[in-house]
C-alpha positions as CSV (number, residue, x, y, z in Angstrom):
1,X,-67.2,-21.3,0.5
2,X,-66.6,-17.8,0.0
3,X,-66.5,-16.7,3.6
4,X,-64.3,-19.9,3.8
5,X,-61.7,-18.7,1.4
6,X,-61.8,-14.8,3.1
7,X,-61.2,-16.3,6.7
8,X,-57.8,-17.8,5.5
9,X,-54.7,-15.3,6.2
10,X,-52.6,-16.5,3.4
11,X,-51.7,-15.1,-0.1
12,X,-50.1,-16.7,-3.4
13,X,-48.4,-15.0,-5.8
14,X,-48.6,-12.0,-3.5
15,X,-52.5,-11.8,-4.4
16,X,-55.3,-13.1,-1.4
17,X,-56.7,-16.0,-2.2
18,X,-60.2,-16.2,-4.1
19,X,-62.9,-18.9,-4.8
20,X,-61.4,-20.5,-7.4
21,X,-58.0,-21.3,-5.1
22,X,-60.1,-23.7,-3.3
23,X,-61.0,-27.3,-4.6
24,X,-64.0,-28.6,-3.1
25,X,-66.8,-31.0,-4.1
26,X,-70.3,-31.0,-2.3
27,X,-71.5,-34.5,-1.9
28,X,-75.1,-34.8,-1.6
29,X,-76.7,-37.7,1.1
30,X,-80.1,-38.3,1.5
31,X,-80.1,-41.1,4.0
32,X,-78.9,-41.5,7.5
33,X,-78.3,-44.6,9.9
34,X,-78.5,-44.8,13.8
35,X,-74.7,-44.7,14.8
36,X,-73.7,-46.6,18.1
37,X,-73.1,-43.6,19.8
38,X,-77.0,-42.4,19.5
39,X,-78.9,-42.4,22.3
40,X,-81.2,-44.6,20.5
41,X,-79.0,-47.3,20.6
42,X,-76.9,-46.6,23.7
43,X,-80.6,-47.2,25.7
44,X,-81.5,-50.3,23.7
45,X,-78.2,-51.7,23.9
46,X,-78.7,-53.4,27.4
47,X,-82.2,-55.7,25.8
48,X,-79.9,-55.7,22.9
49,X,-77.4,-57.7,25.2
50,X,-79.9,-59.8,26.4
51,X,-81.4,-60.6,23.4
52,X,-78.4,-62.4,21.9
53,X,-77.6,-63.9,24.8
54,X,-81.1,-65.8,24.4
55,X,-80.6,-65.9,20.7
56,X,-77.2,-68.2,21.8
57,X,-78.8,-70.0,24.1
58,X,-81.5,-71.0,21.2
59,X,-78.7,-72.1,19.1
60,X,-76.8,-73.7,21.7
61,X,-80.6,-75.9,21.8
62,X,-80.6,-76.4,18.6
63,X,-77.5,-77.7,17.7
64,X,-77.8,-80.1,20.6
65,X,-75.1,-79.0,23.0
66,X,-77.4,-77.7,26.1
67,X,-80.8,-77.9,27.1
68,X,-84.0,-75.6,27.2
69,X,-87.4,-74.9,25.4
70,X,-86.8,-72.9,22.5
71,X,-90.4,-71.7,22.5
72,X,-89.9,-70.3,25.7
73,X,-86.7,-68.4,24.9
74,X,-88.0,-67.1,21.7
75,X,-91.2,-65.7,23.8
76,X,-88.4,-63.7,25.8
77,X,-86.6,-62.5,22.9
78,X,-90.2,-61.2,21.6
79,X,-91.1,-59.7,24.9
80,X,-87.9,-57.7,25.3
81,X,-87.5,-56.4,21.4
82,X,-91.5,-54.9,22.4
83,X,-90.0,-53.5,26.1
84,X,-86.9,-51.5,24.0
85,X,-87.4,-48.0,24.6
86,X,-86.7,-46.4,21.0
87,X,-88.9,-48.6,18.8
88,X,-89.5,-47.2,14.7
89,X,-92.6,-48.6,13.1
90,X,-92.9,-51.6,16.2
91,X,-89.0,-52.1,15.3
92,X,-86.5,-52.2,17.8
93,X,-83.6,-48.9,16.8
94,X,-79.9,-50.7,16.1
95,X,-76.9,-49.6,14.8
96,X,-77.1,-49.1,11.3
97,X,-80.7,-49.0,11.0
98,X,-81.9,-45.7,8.5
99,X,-83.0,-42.9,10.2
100,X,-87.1,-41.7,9.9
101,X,-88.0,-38.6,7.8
102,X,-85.9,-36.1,5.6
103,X,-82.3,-36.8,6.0
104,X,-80.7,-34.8,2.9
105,X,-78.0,-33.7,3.6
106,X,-74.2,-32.2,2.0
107,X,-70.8,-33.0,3.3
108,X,-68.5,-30.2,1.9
109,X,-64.9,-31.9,0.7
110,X,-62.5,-29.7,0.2
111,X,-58.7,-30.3,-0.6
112,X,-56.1,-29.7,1.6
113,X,-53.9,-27.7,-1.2
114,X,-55.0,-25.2,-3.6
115,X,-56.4,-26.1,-7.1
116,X,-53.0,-26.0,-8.3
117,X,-51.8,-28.6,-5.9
118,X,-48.6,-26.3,-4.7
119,X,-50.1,-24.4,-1.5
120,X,-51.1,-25.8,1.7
121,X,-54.1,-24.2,3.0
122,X,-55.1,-25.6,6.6
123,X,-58.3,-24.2,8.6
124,X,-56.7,-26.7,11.6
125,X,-53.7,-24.1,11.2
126,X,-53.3,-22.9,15.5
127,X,-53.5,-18.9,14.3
128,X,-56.0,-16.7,13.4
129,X,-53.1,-14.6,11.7
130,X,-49.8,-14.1,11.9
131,X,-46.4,-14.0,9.2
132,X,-43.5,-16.3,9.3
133,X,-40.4,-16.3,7.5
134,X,-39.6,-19.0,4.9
135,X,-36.9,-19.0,2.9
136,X,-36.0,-15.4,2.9
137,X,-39.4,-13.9,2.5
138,X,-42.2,-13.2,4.9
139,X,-45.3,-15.6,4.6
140,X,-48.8,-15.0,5.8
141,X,-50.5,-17.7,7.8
142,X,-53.4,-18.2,9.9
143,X,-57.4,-19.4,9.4
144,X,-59.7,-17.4,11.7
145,X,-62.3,-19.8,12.9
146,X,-64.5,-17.6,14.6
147,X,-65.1,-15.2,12.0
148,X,-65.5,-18.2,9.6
149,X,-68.7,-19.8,11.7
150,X,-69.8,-16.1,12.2
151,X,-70.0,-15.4,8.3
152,X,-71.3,-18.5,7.1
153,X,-74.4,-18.1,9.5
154,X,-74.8,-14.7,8.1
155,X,-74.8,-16.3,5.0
156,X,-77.4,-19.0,5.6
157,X,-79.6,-17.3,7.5
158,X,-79.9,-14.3,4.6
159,X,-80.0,-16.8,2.1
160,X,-83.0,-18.6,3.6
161,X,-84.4,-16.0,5.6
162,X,-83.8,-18.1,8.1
163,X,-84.3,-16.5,12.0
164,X,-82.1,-18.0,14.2
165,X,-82.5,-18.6,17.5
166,X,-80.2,-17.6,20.7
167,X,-79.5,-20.9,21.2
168,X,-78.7,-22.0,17.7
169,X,-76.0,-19.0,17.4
170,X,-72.1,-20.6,17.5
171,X,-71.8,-17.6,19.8
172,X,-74.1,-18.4,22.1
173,X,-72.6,-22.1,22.2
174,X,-68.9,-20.5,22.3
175,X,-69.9,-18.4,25.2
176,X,-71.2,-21.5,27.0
177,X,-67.3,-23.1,27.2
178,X,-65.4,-19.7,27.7
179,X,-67.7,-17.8,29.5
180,X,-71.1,-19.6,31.0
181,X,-72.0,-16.8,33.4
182,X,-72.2,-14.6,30.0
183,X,-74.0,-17.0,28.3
184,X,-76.5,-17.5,31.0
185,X,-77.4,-14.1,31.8
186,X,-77.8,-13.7,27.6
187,X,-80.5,-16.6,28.0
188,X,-82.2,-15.0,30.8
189,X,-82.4,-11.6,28.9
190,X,-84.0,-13.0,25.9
191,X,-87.9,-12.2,25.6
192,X,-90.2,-14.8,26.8
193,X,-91.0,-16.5,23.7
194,X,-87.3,-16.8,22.7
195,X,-86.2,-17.9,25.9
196,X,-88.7,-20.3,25.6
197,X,-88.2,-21.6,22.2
198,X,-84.0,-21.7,23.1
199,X,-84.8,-24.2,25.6
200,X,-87.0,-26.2,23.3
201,X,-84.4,-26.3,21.2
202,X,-81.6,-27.6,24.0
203,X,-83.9,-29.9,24.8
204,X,-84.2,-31.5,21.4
205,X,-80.8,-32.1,21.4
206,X,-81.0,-34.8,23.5
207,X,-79.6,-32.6,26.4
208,X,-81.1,-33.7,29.5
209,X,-82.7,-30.5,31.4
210,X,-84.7,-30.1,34.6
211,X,-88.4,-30.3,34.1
212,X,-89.0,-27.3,36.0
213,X,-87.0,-24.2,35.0
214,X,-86.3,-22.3,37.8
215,X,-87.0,-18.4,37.5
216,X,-83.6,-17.5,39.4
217,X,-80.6,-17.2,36.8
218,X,-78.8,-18.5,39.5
219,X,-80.6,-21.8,40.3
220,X,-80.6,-22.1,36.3
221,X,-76.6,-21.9,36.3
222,X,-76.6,-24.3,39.4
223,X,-79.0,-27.3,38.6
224,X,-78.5,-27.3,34.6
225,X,-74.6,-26.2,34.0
226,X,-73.0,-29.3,34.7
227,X,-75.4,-31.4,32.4
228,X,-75.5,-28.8,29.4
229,X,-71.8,-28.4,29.6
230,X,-70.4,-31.7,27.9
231,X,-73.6,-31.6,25.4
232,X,-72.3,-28.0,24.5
233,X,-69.2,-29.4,24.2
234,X,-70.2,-31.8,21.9
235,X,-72.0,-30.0,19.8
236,X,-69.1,-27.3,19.5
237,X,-66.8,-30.2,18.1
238,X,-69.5,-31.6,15.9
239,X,-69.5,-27.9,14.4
240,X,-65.6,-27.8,14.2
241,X,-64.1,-28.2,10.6
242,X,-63.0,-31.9,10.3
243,X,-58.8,-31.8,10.4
């Protein structure tokens, strides 16, 4: 939060802004649940589809108003809840189910004024830094964004001697939108192990890649750009701060 507060371009009183300008709460999680965006669920959702259409055929049955053997439907409901691709414990992964393993987690709230209530402070705000005039006098304004991600990696990564990787950097992912053939020829640099590892890690993501990396930078840029891109792109916004 203190790389937070130095990224903002804005004063009060005349004086820059400190820590204790900045009202935020950390709420600690230590669950998740499949959203209906996961790609969990977006795969299952087609026997998911199928399954209550059977389960309203059974009812339909039961209740007298159409014809069929129950048995028979159910054994089709049990056959496609096995055949569902993203199964936890023989369970077939839905929308709100909880996620498997550690899942703690914070979500940072933080006010939208000062801790005195009187000051707007935005990290939406469109520039990095600039002054306007308001009501006779000059104001700063501004949140710089890239020197906000930038710090609070530093900060993470000292605090937990943490060693991040190429692709993990919000540079690295930055460089991907604005400039691709930077980011590429960055990729292709790194040492073996790295390079290696960074494509691991893309691959985790859920990002679909080839299963054989070609060696030319320029096949890589060809045959994986267009697929890495929106993931990228998702990932970038995932990062953003919350307006």
């Amino acid at each position: 939060m203190k790389d937070y507060v130095a990224s903002f371009n804005r004063e009060i009183n005349g004086r820059p802004l400190t820590i204790n300008d900045i009202k935020y709460y950390a709420k600690i999680e230590h669950q998740r649940t499949f959203k209906g965006t996961d790609i969990q669920v977006k795969e299952n959702q087609s026997f998911a589809t199928k399954i209550l259409q059977l389960k309203n055929e059974i009812r339909t049955v039961e209740q007298g108003r159409g014809e069929g053997s129950i048995r028979k439907l159910q054994k089709e409901i049990n056959a496609l809840e096995k055949a569902a691709p993203h199964q936890i414990n023989g369970k077939r992964i839905v929308q709100g189910m909880p996620k498997p393993g550690n899942q703690s987690h914070i979500h940072i709230i933080v006010s939208r004024k000062d801790a005195s209530n009187s000051v707007s402070l935005s990290p939406g705000s469109k520039y990095k830094a600039s002054e306007v005039e308001m009501h006779g006098k000059k104001v700063k304004r501004g949140f710089d964004r890239d020197s906000f991600f930038t710090k609070a990696e530093k900060t993470f990564d000292k605090t937990f001697g943490y060693k991040r990787n190429f692709a993990e950097t919000y540079k690295s992912r930055k460089d991907f939108i604005k400039n691709p053939n930077l980011y590429f020829a960055a990729l292709m640099k790194l040492p073996a192990n790295e390079k290696a590892l960074a494509f691991k890690m893309i691959t985790k993501t859920g990002l679909p890649l080839v299963s054989n990396i070609p060696i030319s930078q320029a096949q890589i840029a060809l045959r994986i750009f267009k697929r890495l891109r929106r993931g990228v792109e998702v990932a970038i916004k995932s990062s953003s701060i919350g307006i």
